[in-house]
N, C-alpha and C positions, 0 to 999 in steps of 0.2 A: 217638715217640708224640705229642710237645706241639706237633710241626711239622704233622702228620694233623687235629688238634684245632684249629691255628690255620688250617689251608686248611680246615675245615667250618665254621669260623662265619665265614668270609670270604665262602665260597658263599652261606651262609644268609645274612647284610645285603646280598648284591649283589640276590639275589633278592626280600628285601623293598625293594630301591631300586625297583625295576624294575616290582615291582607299585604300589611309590605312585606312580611316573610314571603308569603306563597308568590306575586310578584317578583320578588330578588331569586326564586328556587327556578320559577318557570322560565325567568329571562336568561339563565344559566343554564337550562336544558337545551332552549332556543339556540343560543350560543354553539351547545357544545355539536347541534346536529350540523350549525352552518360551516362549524370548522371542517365537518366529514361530512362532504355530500357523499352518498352513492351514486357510483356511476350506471345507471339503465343503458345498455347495447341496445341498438333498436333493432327491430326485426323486420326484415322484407320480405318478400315472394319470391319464386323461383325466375318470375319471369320480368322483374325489374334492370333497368338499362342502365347504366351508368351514367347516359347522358341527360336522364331525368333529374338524376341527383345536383343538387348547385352545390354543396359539400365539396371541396379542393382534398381534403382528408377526414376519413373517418371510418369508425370499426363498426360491422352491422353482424348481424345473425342471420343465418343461412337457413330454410328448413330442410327435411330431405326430400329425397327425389327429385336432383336437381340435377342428374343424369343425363335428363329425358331428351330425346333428339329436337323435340320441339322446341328447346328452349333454346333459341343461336347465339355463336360465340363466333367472334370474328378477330382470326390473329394468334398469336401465340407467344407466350409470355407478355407482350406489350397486347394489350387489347384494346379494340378501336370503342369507343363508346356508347357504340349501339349495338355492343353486347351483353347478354345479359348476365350481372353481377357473379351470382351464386356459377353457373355453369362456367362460368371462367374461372373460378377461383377452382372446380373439380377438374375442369383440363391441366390447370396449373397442380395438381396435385395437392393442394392447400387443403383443401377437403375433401372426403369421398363422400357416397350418397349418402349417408346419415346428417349430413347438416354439421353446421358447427358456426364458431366466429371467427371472423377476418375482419384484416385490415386492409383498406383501398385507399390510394394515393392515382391522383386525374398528374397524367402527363403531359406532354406535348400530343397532338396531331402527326398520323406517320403519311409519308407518301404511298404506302403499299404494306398489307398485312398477307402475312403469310397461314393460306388454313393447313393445319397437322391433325393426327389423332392421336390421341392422349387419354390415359385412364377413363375410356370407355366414352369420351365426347369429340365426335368431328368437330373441330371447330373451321371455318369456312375463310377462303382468300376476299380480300378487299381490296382495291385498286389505292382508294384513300378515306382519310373520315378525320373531320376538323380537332378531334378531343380521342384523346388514348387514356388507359390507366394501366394500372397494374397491384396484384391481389398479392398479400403472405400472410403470416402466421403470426405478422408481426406484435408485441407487448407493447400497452400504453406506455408511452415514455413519462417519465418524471419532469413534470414544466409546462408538457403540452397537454391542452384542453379539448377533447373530442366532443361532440356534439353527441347528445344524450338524447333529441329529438333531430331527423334527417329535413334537411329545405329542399323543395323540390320544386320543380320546374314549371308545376301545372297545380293550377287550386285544387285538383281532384288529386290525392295521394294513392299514389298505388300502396295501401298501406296493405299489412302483413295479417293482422283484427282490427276487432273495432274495436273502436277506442286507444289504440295504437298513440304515443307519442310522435307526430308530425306536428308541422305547421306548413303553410302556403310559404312564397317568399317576399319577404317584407322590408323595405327599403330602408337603411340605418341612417338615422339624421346625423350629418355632418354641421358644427358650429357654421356660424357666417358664413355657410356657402348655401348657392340655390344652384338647382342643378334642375336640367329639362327633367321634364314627370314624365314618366312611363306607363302607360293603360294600357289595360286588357280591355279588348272589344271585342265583338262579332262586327261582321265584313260591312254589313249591306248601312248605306246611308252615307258611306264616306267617299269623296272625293278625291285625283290624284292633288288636286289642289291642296286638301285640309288635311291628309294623313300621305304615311307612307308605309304601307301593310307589306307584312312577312307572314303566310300560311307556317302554322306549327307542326312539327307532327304528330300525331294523336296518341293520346295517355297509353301506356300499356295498360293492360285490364288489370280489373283489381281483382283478387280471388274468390273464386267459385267461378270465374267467367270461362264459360268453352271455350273461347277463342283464345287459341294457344299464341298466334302471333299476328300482329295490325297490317292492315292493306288500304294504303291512301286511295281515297275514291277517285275518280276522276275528275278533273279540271269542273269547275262550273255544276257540280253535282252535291246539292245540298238534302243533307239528311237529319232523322229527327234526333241526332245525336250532335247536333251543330254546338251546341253548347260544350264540345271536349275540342273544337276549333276557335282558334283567336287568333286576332291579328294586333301584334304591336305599332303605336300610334306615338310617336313623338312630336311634342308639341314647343316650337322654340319660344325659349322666351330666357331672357337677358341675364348675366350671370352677374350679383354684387359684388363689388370688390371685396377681396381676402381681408380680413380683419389681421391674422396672422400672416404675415408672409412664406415665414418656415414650413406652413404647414402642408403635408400630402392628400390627395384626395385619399378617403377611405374606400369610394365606393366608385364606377364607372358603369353604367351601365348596358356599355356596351360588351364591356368583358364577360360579365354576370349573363346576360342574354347568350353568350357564346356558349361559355359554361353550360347552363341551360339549354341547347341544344337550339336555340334560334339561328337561322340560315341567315348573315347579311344582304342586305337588299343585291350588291354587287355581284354575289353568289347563286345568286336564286335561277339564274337561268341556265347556270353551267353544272350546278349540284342538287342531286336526286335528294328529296325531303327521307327518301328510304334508300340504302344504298340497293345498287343492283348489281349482282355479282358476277365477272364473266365467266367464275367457274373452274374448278383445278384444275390448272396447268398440267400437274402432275399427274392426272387421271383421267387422261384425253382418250376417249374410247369411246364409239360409238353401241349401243346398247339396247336390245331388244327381251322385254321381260314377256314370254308365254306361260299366260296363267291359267289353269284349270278354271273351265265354268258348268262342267258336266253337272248332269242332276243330283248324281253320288255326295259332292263335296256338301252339299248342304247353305243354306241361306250363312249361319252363322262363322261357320268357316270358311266360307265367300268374303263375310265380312273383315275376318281376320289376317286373310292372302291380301283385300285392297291394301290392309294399315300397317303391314308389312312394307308392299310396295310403295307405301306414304313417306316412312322410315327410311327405307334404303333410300329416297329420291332426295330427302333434306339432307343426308349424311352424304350423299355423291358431291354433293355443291354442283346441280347443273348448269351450264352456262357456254356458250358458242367457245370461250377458248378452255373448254375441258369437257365433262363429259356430256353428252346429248342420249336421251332415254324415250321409247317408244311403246306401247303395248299390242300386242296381239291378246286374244282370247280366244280359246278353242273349247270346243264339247265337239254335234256329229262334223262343224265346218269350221275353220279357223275365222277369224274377222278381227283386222285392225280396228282400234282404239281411235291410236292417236300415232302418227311415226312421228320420227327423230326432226322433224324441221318445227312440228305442231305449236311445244311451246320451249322456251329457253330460259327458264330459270325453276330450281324446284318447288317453287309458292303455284305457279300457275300447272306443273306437272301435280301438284297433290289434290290441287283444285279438280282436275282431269278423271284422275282416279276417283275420289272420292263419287264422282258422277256416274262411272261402269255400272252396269246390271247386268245380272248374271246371266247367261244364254242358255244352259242348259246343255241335254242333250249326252252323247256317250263322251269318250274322254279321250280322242284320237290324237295324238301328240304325234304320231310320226307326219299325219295329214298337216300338222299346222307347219311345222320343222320344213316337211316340204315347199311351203308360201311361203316362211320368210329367209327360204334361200331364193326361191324366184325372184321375189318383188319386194320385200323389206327393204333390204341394203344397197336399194338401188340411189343414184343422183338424185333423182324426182322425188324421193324420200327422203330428201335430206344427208344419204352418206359421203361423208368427206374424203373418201378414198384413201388419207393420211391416217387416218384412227381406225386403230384395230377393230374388229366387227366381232359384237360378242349376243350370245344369245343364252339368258337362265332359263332354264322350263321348270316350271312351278309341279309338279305333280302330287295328287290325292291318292295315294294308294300305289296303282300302277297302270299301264297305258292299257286302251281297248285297240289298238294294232301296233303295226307293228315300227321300231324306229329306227334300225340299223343302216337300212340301204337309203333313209335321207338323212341320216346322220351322217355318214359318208360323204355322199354330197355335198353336204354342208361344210364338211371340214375340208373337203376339197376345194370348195370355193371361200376358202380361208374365213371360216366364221369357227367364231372361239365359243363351244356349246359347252355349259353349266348345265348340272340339273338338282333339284330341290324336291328331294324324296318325302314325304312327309308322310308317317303313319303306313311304312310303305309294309308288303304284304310278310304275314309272318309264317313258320315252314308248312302249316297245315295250306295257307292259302294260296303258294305258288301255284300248286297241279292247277289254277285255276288263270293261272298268267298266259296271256297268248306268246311273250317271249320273255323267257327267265334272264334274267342279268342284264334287264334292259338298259341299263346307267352306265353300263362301262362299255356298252356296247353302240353307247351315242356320244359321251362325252371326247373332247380331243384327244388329252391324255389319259392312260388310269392309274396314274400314278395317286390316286386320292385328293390330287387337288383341285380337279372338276367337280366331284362330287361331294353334296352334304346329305348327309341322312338324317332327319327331326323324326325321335319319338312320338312325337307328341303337337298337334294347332296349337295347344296352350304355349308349350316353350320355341315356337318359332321364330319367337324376336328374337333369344339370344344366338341367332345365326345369321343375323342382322349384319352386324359387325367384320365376324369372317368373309360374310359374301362382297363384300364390301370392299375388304383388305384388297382379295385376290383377284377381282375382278379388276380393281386401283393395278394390279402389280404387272404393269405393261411389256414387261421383260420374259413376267415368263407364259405370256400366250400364245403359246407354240401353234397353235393352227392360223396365226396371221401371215406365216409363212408359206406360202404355196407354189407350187408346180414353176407358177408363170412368174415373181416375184422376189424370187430369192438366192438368185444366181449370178456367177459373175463367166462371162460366156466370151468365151476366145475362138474367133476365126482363124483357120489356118488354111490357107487359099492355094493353090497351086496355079503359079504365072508362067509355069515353062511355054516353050517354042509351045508343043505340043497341041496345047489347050488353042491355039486361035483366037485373035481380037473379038469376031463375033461370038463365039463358045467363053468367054472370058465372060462377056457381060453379062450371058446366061447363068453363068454363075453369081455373079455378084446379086441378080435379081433372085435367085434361089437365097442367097444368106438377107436379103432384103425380106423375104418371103417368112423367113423363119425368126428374125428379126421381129416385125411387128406382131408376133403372138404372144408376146412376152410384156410386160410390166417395166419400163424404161426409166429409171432415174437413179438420183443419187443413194438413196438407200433402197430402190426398189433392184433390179434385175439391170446389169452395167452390161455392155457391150463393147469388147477391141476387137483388131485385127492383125494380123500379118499374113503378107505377100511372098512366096519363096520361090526361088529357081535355085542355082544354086548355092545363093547368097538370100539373106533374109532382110528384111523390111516393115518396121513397125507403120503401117498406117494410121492406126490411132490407138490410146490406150484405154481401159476403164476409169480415167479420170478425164478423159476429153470431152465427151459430151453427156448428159444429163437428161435428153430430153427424144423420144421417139423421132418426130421431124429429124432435128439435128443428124439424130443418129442415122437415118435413111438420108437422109442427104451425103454423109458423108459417105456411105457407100457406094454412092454416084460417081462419088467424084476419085474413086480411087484408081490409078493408073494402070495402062497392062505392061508387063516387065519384060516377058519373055529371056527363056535362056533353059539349062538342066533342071536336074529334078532331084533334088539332095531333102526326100522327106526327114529323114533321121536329123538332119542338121535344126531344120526348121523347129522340129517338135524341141528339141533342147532350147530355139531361141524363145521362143514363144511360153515355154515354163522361164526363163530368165526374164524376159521384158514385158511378156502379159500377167501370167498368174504369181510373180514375186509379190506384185502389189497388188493382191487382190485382199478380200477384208477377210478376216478371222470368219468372221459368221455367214460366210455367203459361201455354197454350194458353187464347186469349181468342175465347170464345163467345158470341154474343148472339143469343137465340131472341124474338124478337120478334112476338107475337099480335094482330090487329085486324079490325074486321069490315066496315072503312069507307073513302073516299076521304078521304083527308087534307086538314085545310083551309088546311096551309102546305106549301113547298116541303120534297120528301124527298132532293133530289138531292146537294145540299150538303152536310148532314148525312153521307148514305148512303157519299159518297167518303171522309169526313171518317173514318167507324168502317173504311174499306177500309182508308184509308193507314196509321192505328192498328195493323193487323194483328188487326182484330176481324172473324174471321169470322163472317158476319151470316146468318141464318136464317129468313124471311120467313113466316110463317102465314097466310091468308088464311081468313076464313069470312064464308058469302051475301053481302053489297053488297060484297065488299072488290075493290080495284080490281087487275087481274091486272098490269098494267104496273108499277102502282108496286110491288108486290111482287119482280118482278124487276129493279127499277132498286135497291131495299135489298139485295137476297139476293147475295149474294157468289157472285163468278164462278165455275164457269158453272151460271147461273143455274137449270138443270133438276134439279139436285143438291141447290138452298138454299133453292128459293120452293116450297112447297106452298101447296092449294088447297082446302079443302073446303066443299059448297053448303051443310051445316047445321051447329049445335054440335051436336049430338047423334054429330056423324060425326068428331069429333074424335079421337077415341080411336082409329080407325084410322088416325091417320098416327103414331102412337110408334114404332112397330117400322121404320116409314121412315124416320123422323126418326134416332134412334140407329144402323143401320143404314150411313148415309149420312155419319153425324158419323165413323163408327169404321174406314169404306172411305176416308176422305180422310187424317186420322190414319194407317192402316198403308200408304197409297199414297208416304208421304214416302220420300225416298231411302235406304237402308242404308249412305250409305258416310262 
């Protein structure tokens, strides 16, 4: 029996030998993992905001395709925080589209972000936004502790999968101290007495969701999504005294709510819960896109032309101080969409689109080209007169009439035509084109940079971009320039004896007459004077007035001189005091009026305004001598020197006179 009893408690100490070992092995594993954590990067969406994140610093993973125009970026190198992560970090160049890791650091709040384009992402202007960051390449540092799970702003986690390491945000207990509680509520049951509610702005969608980017509902307008709306409810109540004196608060909850993308109660009536953009500055142009809706193009490449124009319209940034966008749709009859006043930002212009159906019918582009030179770019439509007037035409294949002679027109009436060839006809199918070379035959210029040719619906979007650039490039859309707008216009009047107080004034109402045909401002079409006998006299310069009225007023008021007739002298003052100061890029005109033979040499002078590049304009009325009019009037001379026997007949050479300015003007070369 005592030998039974001595082999069971042999068993029993072998067996607790055996678990202290395994015990002392395991707690030394335990150990050695907790001295090496691994660090997990967390992973987000393409379309996560920065101001969702409560994180002040920290590294996330990026997936690809985060390119995409739908995803906005607002700023550049400093980004405001209600743009999206990953697409900021690919404008910054930190990543391209394949994804990768970064690192984000939450900055201050800017007064104004600037939008640029950059490795292939518009990113968009901002007036202001209370939280900025800023994205690199940067390596965890040795010391610092990055967050291996992201905090976020909203219970619902825009998380990357399922199962994703997140958490909600959760308030850190400070020792001895009690601090007002902060609750998540829904609106309805509270009083301004018992709460004091701040509307949020709604979660960005979690992945798989269509919806590429959020649109706050209207005021007073509950849906069955109310549950991704909260309002914060602070409740006072009395704070104990500090046990530690020393000590700092860890947490404030009003900063963390800032963080967090919460609008202060003080803020809520001056600042948009979504910013609204007014638009590039830098790419103030007003803009009409004519799209193909013929029966040819097809349902599905109907569909592919709208999400183009969906594209171009987020990448434009529109906005009342930058560009403004309009549609026509044409098959056998053109028909406005929507013009340029419709809507003013590009969420509600994609909304727009997205709503078109397709019309059908042949595929007349020169018909359409003709309506929105009529009536598009008019006031009542929304054109700002200041912003250049531009028009893409969308074309499937090629036109069923014909575009040249309202092409023309169009650029005569200073509208900047684009055209967008797509799938256009290959050599077997020209003999079947009503006019071969239709695109260079409507665009403004043909130097290549009106025109894009797409192979292919499929690769249309990567023309996205270019059309974009050059439609932006305000500088060089040469057809804003026109006839009536682009000139800087010297009177040169003749005040001798000769001419008579009453025949005086009939002159003046004659350069009054020719005067108001024109485009009058500071960068538009400037208007001087000078008054000669045989001494000269600046009336006014092209920097005196700015304004039509003005300018016809001041030709009221200009005095009558009398005395010889020294043309030659005049034409030298008037190249020395009007066109010295005229601008580089304005077209130099000098209309020149007299009734008399000159009593100094005009020939000198006359070469002297030719070599200048002052086209010279010669008038003539009863004694004026016909030779020397065409020795002033700029070659060839049957164009430049008119002739009439009385003043009273004066007033029918305007419509020759402008006529003749605006046929040499559109006679320059296109290329």
């Amino acid at each position: 029996m005592g030998i039974v009893v001595l082999t069971m408690k042999a068993s029993v100490i072998e067996m607790f030998l055996v678990l202290l070992v395994t015990g002392i092995h395991s707690n030394k594993e335990m150990t050695k993992k907790v001295k090496k954590p691994k660090f997990n990067v967390p992973q987000i969406n393409c379309d996560v905001k920065a101001g969702k994140i409560i994180n002040p610093e920290f590294f996330v993973k990026c997936p690809a395709g985060c390119q995409d125009p739908k995803y906005h970026v607002y700023g550049t190198a400093v980004y405001a925080s209600y743009s999206s992560v990953c697409a900021a970090a690919v404008h910054r160049g930190v990543l391209d589209n394949s994804g990768g890791k970064i690192l984000v650091q939450k900055v201050a709040g800017q007064s104004g972000y600037r939008g640029s384009y950059s490795n292939g992402v518009q990113s968009l202007s901002l007036p202001r936004w209370r939280e900025s960051f800023i994205v690199s390449e940067g390596k965890p540092q040795k010391g610092v502790t990055y967050p291996s799970a992201l905090t976020y702003s909203s219970p619902k986690s825009p998380v990357a999968k399922a199962g994703e390491t997140t958490k909600a945000y959760q308030k850190p207990s400070v020792p001895a101290t009690t601090v007002p509680p902060v609750t998540l509520m829904q609106v309805p049951g509270t009083t301004p007495a018992e709460t004091t509610h701040t509307t949020l702005p709604r979660p960005s969608p979690s992945a798989g969701s269509p919806t590429s980017s959020p649109r706050p509902l209207p005021a007073g307008h509950r849906s069955q999504e109310l549950d991704l709306w909260s309002s914060i409810t602070s409740t006072s109540s009395q704070s104990s005294p500090r046990t530690n004196p020393g000590e700092t608060d860890l947490w404030k909850p009003g900063s963390v709510l800032l963080d967090a993308g919460f609008v202060p109660k003080e803020e809520l009536s001056t600042q948009s819960l979504e910013p609204v953009s007014q638009g590039d500055p830098n790419c103030r142009v007003d803009l009409s896109f004519l799209i193909d809706g013929s029966t040819s193009i097809g349902k599905r490449r109907f569909r592919i032309q709208k999400q183009f124009l969906v594209d171009v319209a987020q990448a434009l940034d529109i906005g009342p101080a930058g560009p403004l966008m309009g549609v026509v749709q044409y098959g056998d009859n053109p028909a406005t969409q929507f013009n340029l006043k419709t809507h003013m930002n590009s969420r509600d212009v994609k909304a727009a689109i997205e709503k078109i159906t397709q019309r059908g019918g042949l595929s007349n582009v020169g018909r359409a080209i003709s309506s929105v030179t009529k009536s598009f770019f008019s006031k009542a439509n929304g054109n700002r007169g200041s912003a250049p007037n531009v028009a893409v035409v969308m074309v499937d294949g090629w036109p069923t009439d014909k575009v040249e002679e309202a092409s023309r027109v169009a650029r005569e009436s200073g509208i900047n035509i684009f055209f967008v060839t797509i799938e256009g006809a290959t050599e077997t199918e020209k003999q079947y084109m009503m006019e071969p070379n239709f695109a260079n035959k409507a665009v403004c210029r043909t130097n290549g940079f009106y025109s894009l040719s797409v192979q292919s619906w499929f690769s249309l979007h990567k023309s996205m971009q270019p059309l974009v650039k050059r439609v932006c490039d305000t500088e060089r859309l040469a057809c804003s320039k026109t006839c009536l707008n682009s000139a800087d216009i010297g009177f040169v009047i003749d005040g001798s004896s000769s001419v008579g107080t009453g025949n005086f004034r009939t002159v003046l109402q004659f350069v009054a007459n020719l005067s108001k045909e024109f485009e009058i401002s500071d960068t538009d079409t400037r208007i001087g004077a000078v008054q000669y006998t045989y001494e000269q006299r600046l009336e006014f310069g092209f920097e005196a007035y700015s304004t039509k009225p003005d300018i016809l007023n001041a030709i009221k008021r200009v005095g009558y001189w009398s005395g010889g007739t020294s043309t030659g002298a005049a034409i030298n003052y008037a190249l020395e005091q009007l066109f010295q100061k005229s601008k580089p890029n304005k077209r130099k005109l000098m209309i020149l009026i007299t009734d008399g033979k000159s009593y100094d040499d005009i020939r000198i002078p006359a070469m002297a305004a030719h070599h200048k590049g002052v086209i010279t304009y010669a008038i003539g009325v009863a004694w004026a001598a016909q030779d020397e009019l065409e020795v002033i009037a700029t070659h060839p001379a049957k164009d430049h020197a008119f002739f009439v026997d009385e003043f009273d007949n004066l007033y029918k050479s305007v419509p020759k006179v402008i006529q003749n300015i605006c046929t040499e003007f559109n006679s320059q070369p296109r290329n």
